[in-house]
C-alpha positions as CSV (number, residue, x, y, z in Angstrom):
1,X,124.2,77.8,43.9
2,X,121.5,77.3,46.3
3,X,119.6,74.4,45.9
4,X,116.7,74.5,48.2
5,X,113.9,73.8,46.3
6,X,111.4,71.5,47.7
7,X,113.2,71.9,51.4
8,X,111.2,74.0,54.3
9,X,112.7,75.7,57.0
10,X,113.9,73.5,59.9
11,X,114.1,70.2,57.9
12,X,110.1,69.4,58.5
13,X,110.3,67.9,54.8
14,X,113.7,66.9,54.8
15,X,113.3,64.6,51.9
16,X,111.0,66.2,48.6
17,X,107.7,64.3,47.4
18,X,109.6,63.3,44.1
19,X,112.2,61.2,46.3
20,X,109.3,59.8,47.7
21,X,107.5,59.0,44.5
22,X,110.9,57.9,43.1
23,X,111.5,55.6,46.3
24,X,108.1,54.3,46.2
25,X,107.8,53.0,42.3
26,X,110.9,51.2,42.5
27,X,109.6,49.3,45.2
28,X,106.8,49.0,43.6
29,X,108.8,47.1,40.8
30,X,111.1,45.1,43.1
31,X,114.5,46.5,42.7
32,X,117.6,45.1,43.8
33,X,119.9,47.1,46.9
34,X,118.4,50.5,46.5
35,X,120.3,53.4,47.9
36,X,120.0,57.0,48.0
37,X,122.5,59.3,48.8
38,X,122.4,62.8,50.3
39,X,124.9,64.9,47.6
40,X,123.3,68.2,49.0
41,X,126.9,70.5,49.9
42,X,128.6,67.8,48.2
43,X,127.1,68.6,44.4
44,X,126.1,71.7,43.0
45,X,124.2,69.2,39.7
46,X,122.2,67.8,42.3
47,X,121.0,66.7,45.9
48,X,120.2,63.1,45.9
49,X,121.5,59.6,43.9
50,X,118.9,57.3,43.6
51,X,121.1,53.6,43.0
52,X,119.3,50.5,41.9
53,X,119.8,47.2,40.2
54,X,117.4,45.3,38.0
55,X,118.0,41.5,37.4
56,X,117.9,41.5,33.9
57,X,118.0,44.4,31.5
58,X,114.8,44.2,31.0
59,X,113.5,44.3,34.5
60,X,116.6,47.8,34.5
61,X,114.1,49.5,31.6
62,X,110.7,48.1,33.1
63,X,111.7,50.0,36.3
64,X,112.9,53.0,34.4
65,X,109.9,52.9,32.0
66,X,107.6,52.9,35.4
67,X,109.4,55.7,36.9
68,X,108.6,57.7,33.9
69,X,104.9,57.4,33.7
70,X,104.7,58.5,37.4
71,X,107.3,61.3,36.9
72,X,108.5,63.2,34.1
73,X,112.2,63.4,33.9
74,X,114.2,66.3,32.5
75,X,116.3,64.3,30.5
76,X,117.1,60.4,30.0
77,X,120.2,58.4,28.8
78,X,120.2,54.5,28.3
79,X,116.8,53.2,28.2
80,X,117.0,51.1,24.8
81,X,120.2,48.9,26.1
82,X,119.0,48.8,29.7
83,X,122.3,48.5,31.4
84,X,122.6,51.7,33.1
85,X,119.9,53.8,33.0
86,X,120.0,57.2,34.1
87,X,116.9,59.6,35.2
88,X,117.5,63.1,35.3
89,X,115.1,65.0,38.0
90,X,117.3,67.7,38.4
91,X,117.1,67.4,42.1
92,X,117.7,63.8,41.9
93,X,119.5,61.7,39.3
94,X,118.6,57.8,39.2
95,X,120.6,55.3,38.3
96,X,119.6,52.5,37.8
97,X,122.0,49.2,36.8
98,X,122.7,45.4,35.0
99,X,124.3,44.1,38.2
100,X,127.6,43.8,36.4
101,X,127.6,47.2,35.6
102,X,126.9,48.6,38.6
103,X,129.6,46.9,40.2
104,X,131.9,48.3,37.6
105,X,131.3,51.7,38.2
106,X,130.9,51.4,41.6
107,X,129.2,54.9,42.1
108,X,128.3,54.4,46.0
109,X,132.1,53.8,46.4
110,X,133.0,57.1,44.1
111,X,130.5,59.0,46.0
112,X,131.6,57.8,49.3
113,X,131.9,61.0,51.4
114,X,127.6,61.1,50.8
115,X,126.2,60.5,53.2
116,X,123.3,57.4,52.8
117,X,119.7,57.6,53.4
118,X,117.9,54.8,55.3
119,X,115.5,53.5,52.2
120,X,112.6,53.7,55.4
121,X,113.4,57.5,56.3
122,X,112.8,58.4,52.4
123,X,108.7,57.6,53.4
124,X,108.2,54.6,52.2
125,X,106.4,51.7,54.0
126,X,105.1,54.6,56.3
């Protein structure tokens, strides 16, 4: 499965606008040790793991709910407990946590061989 949309020849957009935009709102909203990871020739379901934590669960849904008024998701799971949220871009999957759960799941360690991506290179702040 090729999964090259949103990626130009020679890497001059290495990172799509939606990764941006995804990037950019939850800093916008203040969330806690953001990562993304690069799943491209890891994953065939996607190329990039957006992982957050919220503080609370309500700051978890306030982020989510933010993320989907600037961008549509194909398909969400978890927004009325507010634990783990996940955000289905198709390209990109967020996750977003309750610290507790987060660190019992432990996705950045499941998903170890991905390689990260500095939040600053993604295009924020810039």
């Amino acid at each position: 499965m090729n999964r090259s949309r949103g990626r130009s020849p020679g890497g001059a957009h290495r990172h799509p606008d939606a990764l941006r935009q995804v990037t950019a709102a939850l800093e916008d909203r203040k969330a806690v040790d953001p990562v993304v990871l690069d799943l491209r020739g890891l994953s065939e379901a996607t190329d990039y793991f957006v992982i957050a934590s919220g503080t609370s669960e309500a700051h978890v849904r306030g982020m989510a709910e933010h993320l989907m008024e600037r961008l549509h998701p194909h398909h969400v799971e978890g927004l009325a407990q507010g634990r783990w949220v996940l955000l289905d871009y198709v390209d990109l999957v967020v996750h977003l946590f309750h610290p507790e759960l987060r660190a019992f799941y432990q996705l950045e360690r499941l998903w170890g061989d991905a390689p990260p991506v500095a939040w600053g290179e993604v295009g924020i702040g810039g």
